[in-house]
PDB file of N, CA, C and O in Angstrom:
ATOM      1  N   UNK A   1      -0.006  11.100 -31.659  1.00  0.00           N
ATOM      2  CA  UNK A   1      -0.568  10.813 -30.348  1.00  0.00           C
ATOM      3  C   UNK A   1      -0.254  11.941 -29.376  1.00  0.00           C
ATOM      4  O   UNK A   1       0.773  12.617 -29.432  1.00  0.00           O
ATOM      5  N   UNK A   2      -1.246  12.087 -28.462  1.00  0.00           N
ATOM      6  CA  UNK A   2      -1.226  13.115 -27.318  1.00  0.00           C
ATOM      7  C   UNK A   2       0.012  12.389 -26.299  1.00  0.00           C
ATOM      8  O   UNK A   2      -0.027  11.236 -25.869  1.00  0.00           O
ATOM      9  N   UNK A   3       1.130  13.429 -26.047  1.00  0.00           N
ATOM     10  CA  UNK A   3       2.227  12.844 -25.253  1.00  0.00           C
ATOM     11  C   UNK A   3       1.330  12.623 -23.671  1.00  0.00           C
ATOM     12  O   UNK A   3       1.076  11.614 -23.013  1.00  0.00           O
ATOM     13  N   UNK A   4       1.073  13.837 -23.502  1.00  0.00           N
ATOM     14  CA  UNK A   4       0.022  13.815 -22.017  1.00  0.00           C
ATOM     15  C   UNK A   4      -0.569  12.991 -21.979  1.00  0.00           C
ATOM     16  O   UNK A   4      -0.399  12.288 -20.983  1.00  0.00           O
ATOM     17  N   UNK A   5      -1.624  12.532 -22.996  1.00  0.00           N
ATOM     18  CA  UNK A   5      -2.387  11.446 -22.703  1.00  0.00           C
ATOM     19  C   UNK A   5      -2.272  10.230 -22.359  1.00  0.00           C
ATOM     20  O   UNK A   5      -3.085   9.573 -21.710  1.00  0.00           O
ATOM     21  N   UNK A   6      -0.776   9.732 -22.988  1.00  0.00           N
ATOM     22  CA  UNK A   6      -0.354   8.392 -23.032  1.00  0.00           C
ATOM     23  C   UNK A   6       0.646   8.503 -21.681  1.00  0.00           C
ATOM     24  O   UNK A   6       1.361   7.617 -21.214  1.00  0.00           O
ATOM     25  N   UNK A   7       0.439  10.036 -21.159  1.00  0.00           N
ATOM     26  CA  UNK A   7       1.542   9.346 -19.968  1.00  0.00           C
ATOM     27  C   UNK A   7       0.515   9.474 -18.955  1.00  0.00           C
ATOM     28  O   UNK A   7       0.941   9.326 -17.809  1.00  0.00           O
ATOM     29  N   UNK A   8      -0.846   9.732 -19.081  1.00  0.00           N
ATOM     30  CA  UNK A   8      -1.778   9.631 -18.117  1.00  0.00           C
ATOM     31  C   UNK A   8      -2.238   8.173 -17.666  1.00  0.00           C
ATOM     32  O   UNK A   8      -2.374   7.732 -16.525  1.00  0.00           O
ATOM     33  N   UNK A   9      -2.543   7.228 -19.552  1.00  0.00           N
ATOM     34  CA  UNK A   9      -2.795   6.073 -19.407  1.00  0.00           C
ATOM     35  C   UNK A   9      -2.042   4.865 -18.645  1.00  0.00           C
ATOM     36  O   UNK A   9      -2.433   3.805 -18.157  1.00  0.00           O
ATOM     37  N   UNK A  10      -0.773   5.504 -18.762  1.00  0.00           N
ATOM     38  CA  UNK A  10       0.475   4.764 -18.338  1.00  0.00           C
ATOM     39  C   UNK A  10       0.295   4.711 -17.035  1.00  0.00           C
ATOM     40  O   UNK A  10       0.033   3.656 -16.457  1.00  0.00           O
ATOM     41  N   UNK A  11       0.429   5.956 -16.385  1.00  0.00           N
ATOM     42  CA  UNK A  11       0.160   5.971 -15.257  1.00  0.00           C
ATOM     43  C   UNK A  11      -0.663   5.480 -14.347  1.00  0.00           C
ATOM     44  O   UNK A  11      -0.411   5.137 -13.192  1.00  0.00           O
ATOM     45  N   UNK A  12      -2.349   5.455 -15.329  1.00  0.00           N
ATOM     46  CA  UNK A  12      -3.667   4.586 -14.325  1.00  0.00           C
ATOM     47  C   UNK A  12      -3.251   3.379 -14.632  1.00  0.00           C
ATOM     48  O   UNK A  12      -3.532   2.576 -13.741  1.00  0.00           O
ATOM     49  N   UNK A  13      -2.465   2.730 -15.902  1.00  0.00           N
ATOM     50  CA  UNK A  13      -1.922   1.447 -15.827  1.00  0.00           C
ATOM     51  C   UNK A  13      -1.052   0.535 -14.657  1.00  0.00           C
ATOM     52  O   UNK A  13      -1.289  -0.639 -14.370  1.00  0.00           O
ATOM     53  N   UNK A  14      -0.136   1.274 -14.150  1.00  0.00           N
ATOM     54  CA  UNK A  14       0.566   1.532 -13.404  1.00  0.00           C
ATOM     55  C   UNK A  14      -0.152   1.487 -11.763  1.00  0.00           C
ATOM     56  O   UNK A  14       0.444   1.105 -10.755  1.00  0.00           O
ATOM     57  N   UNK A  15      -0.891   1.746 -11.796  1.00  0.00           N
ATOM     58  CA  UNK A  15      -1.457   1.976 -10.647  1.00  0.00           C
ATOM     59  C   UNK A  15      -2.508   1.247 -10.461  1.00  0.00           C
ATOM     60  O   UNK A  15      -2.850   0.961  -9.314  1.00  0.00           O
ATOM     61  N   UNK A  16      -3.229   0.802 -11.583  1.00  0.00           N
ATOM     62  CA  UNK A  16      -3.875  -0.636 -11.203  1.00  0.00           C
ATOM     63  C   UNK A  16      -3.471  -2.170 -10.480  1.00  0.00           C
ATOM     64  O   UNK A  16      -3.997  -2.974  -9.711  1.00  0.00           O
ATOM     65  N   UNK A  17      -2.218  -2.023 -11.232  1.00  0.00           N
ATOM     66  CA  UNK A  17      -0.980  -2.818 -11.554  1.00  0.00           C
ATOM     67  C   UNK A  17      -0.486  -3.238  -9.875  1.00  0.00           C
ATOM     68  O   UNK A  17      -0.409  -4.304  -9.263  1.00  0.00           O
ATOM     69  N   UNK A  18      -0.213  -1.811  -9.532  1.00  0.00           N
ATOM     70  CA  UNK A  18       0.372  -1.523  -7.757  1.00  0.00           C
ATOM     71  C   UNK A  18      -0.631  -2.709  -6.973  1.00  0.00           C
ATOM     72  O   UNK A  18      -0.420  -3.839  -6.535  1.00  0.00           O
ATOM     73  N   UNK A  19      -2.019  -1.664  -7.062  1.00  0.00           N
ATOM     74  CA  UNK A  19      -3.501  -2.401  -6.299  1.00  0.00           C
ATOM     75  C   UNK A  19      -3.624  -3.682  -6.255  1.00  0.00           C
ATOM     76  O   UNK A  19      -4.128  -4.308  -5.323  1.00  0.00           O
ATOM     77  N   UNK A  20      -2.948  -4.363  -7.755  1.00  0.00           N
ATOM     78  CA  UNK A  20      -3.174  -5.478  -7.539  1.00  0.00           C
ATOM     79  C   UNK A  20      -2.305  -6.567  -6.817  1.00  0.00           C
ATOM     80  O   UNK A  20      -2.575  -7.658  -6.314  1.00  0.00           O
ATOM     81  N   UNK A  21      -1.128  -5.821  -6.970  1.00  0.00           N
ATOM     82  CA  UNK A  21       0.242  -6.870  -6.548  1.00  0.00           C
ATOM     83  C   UNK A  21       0.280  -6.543  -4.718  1.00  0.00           C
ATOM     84  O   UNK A  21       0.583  -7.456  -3.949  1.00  0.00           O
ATOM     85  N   UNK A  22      -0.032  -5.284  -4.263  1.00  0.00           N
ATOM     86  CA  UNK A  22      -0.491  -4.732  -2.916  1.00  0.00           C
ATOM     87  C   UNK A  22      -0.951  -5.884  -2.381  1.00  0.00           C
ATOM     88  O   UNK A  22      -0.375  -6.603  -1.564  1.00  0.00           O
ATOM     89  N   UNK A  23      -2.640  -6.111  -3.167  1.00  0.00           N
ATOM     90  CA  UNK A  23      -4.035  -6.952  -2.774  1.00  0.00           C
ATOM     91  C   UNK A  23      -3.189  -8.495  -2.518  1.00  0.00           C
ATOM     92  O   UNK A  23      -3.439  -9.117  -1.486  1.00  0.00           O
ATOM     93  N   UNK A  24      -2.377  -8.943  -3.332  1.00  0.00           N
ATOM     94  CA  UNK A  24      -1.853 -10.177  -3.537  1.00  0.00           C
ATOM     95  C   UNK A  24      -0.945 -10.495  -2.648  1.00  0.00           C
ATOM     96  O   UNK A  24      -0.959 -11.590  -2.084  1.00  0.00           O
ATOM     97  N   UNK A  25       0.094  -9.429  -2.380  1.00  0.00           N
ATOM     98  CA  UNK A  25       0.856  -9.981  -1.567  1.00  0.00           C
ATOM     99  C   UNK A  25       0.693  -9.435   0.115  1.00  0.00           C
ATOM    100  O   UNK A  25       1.328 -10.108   0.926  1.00  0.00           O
ATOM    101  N   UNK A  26       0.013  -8.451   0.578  1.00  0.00           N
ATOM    102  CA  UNK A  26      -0.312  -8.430   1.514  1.00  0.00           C
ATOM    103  C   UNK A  26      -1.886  -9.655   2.019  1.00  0.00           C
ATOM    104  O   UNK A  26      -2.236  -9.986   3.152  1.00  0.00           O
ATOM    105  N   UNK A  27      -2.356  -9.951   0.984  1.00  0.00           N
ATOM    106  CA  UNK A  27      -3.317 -10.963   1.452  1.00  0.00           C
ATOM    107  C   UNK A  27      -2.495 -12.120   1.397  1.00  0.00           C
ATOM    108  O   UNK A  27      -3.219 -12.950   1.947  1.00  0.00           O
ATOM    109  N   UNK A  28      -1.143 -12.878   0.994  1.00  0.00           N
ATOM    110  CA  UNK A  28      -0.342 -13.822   1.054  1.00  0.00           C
ATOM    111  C   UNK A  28      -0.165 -13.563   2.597  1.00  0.00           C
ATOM    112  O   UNK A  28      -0.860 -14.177   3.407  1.00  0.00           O
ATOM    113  N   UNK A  29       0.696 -12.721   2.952  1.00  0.00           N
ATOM    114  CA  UNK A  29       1.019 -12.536   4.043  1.00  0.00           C
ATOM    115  C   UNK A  29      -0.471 -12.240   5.267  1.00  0.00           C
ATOM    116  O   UNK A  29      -0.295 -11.600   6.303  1.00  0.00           O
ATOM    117  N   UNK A  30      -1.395 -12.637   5.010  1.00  0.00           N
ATOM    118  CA  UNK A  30      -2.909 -12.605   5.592  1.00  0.00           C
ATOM    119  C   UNK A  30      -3.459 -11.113   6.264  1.00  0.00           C
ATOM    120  O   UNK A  30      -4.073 -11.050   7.329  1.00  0.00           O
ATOM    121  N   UNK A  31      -3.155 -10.098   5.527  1.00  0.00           N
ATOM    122  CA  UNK A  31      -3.403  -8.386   5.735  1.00  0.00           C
ATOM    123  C   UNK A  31      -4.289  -8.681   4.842  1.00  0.00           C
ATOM    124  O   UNK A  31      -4.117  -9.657   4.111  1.00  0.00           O
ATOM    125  N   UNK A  32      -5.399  -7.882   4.745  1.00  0.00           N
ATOM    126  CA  UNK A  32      -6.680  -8.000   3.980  1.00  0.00           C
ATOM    127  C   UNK A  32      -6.567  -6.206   4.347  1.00  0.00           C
ATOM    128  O   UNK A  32      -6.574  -5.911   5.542  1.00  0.00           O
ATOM    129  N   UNK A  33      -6.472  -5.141   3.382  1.00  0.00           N
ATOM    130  CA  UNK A  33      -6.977  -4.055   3.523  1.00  0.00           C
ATOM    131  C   UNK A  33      -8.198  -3.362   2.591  1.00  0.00           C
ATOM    132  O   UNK A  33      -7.991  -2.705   1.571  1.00  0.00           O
ATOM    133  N   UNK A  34      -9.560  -3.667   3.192  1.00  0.00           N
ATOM    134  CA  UNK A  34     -10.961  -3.844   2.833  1.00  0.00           C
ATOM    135  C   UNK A  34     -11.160  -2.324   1.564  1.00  0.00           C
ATOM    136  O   UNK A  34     -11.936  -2.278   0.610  1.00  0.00           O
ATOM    137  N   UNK A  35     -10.435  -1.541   1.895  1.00  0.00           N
ATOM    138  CA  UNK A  35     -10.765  -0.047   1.209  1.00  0.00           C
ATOM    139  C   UNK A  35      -9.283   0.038  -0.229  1.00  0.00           C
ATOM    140  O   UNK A  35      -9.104   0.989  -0.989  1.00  0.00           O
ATOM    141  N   UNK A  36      -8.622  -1.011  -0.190  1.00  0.00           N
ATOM    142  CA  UNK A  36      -7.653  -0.667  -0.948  1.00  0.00           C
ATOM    143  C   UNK A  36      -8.084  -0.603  -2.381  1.00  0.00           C
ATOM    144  O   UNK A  36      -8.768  -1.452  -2.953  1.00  0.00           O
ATOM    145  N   UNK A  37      -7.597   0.523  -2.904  1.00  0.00           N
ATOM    146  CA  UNK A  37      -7.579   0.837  -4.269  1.00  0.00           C
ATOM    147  C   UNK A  37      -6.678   1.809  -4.600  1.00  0.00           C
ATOM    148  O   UNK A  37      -5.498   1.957  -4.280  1.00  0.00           O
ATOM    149  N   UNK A  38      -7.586   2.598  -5.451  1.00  0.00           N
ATOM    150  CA  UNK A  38      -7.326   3.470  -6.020  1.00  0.00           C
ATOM    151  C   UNK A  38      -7.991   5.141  -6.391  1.00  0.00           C
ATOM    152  O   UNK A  38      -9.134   5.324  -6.811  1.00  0.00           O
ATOM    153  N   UNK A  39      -7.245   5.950  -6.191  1.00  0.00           N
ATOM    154  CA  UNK A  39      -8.121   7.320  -6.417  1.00  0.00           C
ATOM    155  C   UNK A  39      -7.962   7.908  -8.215  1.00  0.00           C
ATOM    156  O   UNK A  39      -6.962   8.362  -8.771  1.00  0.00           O
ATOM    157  N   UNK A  40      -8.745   7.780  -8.529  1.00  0.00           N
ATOM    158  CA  UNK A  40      -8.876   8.435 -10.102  1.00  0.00           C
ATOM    159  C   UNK A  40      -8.465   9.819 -10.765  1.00  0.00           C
ATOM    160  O   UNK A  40      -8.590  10.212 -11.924  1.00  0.00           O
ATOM    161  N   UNK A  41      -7.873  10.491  -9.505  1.00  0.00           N
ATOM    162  CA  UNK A  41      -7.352  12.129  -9.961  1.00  0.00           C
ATOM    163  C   UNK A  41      -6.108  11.581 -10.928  1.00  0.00           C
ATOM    164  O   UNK A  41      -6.002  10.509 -11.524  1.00  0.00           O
ATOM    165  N   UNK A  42      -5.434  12.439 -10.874  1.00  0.00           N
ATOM    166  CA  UNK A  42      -4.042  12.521 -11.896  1.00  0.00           C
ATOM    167  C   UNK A  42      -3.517  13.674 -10.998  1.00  0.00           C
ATOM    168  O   UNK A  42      -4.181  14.556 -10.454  1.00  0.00           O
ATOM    169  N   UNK A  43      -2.312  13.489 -10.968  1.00  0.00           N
ATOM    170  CA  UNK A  43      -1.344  11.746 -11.322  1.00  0.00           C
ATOM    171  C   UNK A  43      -2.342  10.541 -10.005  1.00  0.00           C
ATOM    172  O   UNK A  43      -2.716  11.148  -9.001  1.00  0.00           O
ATOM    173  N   UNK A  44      -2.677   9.134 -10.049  1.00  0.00           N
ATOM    174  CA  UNK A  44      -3.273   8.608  -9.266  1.00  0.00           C
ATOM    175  C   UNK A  44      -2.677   8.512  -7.817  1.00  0.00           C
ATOM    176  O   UNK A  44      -1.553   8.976  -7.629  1.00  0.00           O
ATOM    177  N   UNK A  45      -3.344   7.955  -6.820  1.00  0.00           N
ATOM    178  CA  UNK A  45      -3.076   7.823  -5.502  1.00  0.00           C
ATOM    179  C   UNK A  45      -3.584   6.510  -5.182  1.00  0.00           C
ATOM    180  O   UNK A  45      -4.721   6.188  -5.525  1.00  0.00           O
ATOM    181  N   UNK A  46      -2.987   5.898  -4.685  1.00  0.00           N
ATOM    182  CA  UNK A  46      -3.402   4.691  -4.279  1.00  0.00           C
ATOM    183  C   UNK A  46      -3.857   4.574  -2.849  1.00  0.00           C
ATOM    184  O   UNK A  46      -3.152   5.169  -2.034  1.00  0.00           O
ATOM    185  N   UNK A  47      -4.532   4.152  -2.553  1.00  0.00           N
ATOM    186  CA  UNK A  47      -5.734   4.387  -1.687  1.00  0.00           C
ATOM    187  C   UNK A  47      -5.850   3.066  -0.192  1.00  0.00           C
ATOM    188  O   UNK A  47      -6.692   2.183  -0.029  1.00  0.00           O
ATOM    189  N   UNK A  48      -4.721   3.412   0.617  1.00  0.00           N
ATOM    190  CA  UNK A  48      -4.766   1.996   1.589  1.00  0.00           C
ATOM    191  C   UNK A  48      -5.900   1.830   2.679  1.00  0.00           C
ATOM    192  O   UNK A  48      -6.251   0.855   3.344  1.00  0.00           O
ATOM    193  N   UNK A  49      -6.433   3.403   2.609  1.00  0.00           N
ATOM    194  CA  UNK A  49      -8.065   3.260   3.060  1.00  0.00           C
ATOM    195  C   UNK A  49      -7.879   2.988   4.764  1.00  0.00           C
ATOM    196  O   UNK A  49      -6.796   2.960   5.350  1.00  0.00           O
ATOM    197  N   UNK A  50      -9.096   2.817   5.320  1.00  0.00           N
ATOM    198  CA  UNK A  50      -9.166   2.626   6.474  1.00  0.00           C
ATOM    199  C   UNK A  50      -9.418   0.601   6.885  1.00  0.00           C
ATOM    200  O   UNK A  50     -10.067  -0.225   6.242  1.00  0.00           O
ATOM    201  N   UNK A  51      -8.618   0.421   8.140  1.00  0.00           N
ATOM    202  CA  UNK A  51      -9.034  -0.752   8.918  1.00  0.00           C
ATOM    203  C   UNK A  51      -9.062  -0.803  10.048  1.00  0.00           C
ATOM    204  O   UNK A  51      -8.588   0.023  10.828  1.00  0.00           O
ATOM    205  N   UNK A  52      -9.825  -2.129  10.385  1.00  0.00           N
ATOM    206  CA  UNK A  52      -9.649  -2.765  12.221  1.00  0.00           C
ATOM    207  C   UNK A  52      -8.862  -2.637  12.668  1.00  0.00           C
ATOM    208  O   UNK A  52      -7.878  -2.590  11.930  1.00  0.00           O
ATOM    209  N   UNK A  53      -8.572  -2.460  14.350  1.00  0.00           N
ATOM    210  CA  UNK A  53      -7.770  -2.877  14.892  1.00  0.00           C
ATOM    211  C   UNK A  53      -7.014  -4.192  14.458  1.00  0.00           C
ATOM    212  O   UNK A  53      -5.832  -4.038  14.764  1.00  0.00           O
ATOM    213  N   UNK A  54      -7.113  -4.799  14.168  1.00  0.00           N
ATOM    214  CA  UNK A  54      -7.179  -6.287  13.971  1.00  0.00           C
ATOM    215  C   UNK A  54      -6.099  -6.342  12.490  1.00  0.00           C
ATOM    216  O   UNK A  54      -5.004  -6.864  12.278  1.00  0.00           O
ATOM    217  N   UNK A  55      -7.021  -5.545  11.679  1.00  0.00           N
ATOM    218  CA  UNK A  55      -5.820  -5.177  10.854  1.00  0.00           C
ATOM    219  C   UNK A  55      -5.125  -4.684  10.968  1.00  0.00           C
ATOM    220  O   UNK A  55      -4.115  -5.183  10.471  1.00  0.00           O
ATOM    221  N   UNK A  56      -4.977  -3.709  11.469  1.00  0.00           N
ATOM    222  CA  UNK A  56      -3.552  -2.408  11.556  1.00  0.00           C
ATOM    223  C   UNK A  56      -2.833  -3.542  12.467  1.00  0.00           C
ATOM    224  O   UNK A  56      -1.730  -3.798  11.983  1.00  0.00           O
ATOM    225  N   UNK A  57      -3.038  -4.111  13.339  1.00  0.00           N
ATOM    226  CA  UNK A  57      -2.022  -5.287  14.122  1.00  0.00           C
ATOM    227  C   UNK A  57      -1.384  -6.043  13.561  1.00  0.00           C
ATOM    228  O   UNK A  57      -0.188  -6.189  13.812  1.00  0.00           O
ATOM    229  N   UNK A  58      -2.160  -6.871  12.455  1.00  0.00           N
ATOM    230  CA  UNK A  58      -1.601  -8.239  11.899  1.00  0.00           C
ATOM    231  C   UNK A  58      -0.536  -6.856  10.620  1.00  0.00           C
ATOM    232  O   UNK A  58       0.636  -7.195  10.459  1.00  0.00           O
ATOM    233  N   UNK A  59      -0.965  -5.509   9.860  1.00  0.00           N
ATOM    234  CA  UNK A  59      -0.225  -5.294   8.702  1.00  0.00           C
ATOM    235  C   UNK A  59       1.097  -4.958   9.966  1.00  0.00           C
ATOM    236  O   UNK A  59       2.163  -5.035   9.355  1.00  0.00           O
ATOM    237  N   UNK A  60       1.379  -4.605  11.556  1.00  0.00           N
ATOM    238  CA  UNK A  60       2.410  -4.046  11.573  1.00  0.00           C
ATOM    239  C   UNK A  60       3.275  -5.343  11.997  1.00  0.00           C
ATOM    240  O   UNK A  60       4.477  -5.394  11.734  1.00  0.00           O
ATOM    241  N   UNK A  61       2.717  -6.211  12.552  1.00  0.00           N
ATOM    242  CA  UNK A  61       3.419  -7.432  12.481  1.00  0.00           C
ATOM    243  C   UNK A  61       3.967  -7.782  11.491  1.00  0.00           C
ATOM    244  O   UNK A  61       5.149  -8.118  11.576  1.00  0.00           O
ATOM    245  N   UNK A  62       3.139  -7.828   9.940  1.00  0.00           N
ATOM    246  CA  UNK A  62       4.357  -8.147   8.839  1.00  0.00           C
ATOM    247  C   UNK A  62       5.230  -7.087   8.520  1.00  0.00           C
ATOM    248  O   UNK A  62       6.215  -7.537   7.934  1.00  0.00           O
ATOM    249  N   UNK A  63       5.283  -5.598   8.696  1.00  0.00           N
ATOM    250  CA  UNK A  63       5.909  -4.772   8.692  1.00  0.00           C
ATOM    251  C   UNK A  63       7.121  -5.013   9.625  1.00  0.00           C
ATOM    252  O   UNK A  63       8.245  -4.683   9.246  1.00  0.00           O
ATOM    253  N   UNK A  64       6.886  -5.670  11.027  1.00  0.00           N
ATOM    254  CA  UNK A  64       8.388  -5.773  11.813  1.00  0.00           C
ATOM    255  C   UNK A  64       8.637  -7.030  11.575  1.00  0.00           C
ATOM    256  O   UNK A  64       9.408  -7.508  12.406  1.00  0.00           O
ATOM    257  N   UNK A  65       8.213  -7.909  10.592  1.00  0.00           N
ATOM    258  CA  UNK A  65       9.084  -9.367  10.093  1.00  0.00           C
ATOM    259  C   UNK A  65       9.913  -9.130   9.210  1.00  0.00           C
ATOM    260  O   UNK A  65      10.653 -10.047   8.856  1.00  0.00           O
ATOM    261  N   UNK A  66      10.043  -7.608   8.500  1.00  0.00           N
ATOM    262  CA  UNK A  66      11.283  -7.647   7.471  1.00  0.00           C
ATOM    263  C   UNK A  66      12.337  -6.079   7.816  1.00  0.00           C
ATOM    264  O   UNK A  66      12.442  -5.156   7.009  1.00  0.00           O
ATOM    265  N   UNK A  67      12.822  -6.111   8.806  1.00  0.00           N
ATOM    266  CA  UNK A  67      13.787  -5.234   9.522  1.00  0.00           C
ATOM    267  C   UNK A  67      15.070  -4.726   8.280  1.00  0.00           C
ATOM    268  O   UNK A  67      15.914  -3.832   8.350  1.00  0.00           O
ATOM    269  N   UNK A  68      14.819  -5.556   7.366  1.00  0.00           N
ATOM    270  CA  UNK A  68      16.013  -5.043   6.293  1.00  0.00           C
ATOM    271  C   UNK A  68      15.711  -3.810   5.357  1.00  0.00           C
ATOM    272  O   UNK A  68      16.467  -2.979   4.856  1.00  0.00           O
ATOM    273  N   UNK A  69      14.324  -3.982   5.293  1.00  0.00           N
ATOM    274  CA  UNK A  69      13.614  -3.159   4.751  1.00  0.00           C
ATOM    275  C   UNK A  69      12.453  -1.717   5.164  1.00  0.00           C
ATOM    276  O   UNK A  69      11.585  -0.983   4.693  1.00  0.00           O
ATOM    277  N   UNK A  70      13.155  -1.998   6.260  1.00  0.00           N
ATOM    278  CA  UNK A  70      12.082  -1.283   7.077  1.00  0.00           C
ATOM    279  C   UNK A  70      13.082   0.562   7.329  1.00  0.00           C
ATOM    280  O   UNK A  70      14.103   0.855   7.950  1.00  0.00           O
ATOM    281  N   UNK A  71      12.273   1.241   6.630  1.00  0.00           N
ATOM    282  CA  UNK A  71      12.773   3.018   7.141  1.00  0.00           C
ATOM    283  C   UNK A  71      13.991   2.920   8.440  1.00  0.00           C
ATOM    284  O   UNK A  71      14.122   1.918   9.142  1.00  0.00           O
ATOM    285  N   UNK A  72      14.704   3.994   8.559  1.00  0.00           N
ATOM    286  CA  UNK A  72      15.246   4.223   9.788  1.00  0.00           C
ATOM    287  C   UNK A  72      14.350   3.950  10.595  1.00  0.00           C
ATOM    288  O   UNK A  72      13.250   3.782  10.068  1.00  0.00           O
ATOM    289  N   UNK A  73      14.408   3.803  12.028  1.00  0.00           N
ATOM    290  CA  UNK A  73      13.501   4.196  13.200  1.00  0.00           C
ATOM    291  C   UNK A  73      12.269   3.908  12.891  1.00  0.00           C
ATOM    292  O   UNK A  73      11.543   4.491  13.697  1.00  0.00           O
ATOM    293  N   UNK A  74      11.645   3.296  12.120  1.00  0.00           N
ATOM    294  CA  UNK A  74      10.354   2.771  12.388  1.00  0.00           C
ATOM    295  C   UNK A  74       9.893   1.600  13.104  1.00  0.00           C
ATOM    296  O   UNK A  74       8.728   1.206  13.143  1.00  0.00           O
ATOM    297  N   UNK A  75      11.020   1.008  13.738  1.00  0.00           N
ATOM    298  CA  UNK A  75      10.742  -0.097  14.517  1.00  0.00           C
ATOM    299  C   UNK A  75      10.657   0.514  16.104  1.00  0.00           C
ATOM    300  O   UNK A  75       9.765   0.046  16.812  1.00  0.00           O
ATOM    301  N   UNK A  76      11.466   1.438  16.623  1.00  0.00           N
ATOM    302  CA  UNK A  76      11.331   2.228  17.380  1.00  0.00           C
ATOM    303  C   UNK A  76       9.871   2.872  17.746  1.00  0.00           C
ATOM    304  O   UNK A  76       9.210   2.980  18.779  1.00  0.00           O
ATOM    305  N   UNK A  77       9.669   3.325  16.079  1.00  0.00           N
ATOM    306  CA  UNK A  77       8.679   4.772  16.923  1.00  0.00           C
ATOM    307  C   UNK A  77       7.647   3.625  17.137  1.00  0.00           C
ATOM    308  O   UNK A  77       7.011   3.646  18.191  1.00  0.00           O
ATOM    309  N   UNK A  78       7.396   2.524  16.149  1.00  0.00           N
ATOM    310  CA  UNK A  78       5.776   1.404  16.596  1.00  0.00           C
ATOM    311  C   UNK A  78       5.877   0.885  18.115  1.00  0.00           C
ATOM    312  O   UNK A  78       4.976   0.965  18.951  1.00  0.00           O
ATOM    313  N   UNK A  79       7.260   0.293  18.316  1.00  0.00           N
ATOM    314  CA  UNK A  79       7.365   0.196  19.796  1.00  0.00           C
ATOM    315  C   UNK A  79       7.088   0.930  20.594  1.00  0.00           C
ATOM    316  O   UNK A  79       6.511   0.455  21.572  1.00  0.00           O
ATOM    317  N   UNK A  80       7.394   2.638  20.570  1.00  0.00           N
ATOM    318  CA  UNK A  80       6.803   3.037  21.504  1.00  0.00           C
ATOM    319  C   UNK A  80       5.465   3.703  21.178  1.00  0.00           C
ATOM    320  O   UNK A  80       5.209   4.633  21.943  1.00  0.00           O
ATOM    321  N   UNK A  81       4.837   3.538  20.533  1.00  0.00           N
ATOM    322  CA  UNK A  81       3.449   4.212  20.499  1.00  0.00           C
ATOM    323  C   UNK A  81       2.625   2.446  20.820  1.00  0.00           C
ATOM    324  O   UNK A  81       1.498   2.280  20.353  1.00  0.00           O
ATOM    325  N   UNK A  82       3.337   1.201  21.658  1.00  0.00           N
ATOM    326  CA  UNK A  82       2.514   0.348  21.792  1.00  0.00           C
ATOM    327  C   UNK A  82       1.947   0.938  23.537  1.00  0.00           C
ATOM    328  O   UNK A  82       1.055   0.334  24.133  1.00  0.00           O
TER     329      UNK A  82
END
């Protein structure tokens, strides 16, 4: 077997995989991001695409409901760019 190949497959495996658990649990939490996927180059990119106002509001709201997890200073910089 081609080593490259199987770590290519792995990889779009992998990244389907992301898209889907993304799609699932940000639509649990009621974020709907309409463009989410995936880009087909190698190595892949996953693709959070463009949204509404409406969305980018409700994804940063669930973004500042989990402060444990959240980067240094990213609760900061969203506050002040409100």
């Amino acid at each position: 077997m081609d080593k490259a190949k199987d770590t290519e497959r792995e990889l779009d495996r992998e990244a389907g995989i992301l898209v889907n658990q993304l799609r699932i649990t940000l639509g649990s939490l009621g974020v709907k991001l309409p463009s989410l996927g995936r880009d087909f180059g190698m190595p892949p990119l996953i693709v959070l695409g463009n949204c509404n106002l409406a969305t980018a509001r409700a994804l940063l709201d669930v973004l500042r409901e989990v402060p444990e997890r959240r980067p240094a200073g990213l609760g900061a910089v969203a506050r002040a760019a409100e």
